[in-house]
N, C-alpha and C positions, 0 to 999 in steps of 0.2 A: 504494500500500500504506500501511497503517496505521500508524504503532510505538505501541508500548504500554510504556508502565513497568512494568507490572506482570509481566511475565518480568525476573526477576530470578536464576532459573537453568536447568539444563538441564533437571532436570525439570520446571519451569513450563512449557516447550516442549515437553517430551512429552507433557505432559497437554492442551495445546492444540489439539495435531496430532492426537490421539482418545488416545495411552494407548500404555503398550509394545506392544498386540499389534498395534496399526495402524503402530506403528514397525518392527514384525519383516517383516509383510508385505510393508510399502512399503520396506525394503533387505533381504530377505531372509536378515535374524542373525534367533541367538537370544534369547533374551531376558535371555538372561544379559550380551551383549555389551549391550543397553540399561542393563539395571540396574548394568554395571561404567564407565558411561559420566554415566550421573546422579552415580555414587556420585564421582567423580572430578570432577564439573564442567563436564566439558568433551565436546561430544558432535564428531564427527566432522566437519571442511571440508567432506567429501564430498558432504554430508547437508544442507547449506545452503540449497542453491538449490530441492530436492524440499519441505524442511521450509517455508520462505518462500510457496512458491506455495499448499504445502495450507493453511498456515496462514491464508493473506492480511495476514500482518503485515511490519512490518520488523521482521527478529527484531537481537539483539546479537550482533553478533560477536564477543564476548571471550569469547561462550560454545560457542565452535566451537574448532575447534586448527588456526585457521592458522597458517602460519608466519612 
């Protein structure tokens, strides 16, 4: 996999991985749970390992919420 600096937040990952409604489909929220997820920073642990593969990147993990 790739890393790129140029993700620098959660929504530069959103937008890499297609956009909020390819984020809604691919974990099954709304899109509200994405846009309160950008707006905050920090997008879900959960979400990591699905986001990394669609993405093909090394994504940052500071910008996940692990623990």
């Amino acid at each position: 996999m790739k890393h790129t600096n140029e993700l620098k937040t959660a929504s530069d990952i959103v937008a890499l991985a297609g956009g909020t409604e390819t984020i809604c489909q691919m974990f099954g929220v709304k899109e509200r749970v994405v846009f309160h997820h950008r707006k905050i920073g920090l997008l879900p642990a959960k979400w990591f390992s699905r986001l990394e593969y669609k993405t093909g990147q090394t994504l940052p993990r500071h910008l996940f919420s692990f623990i």
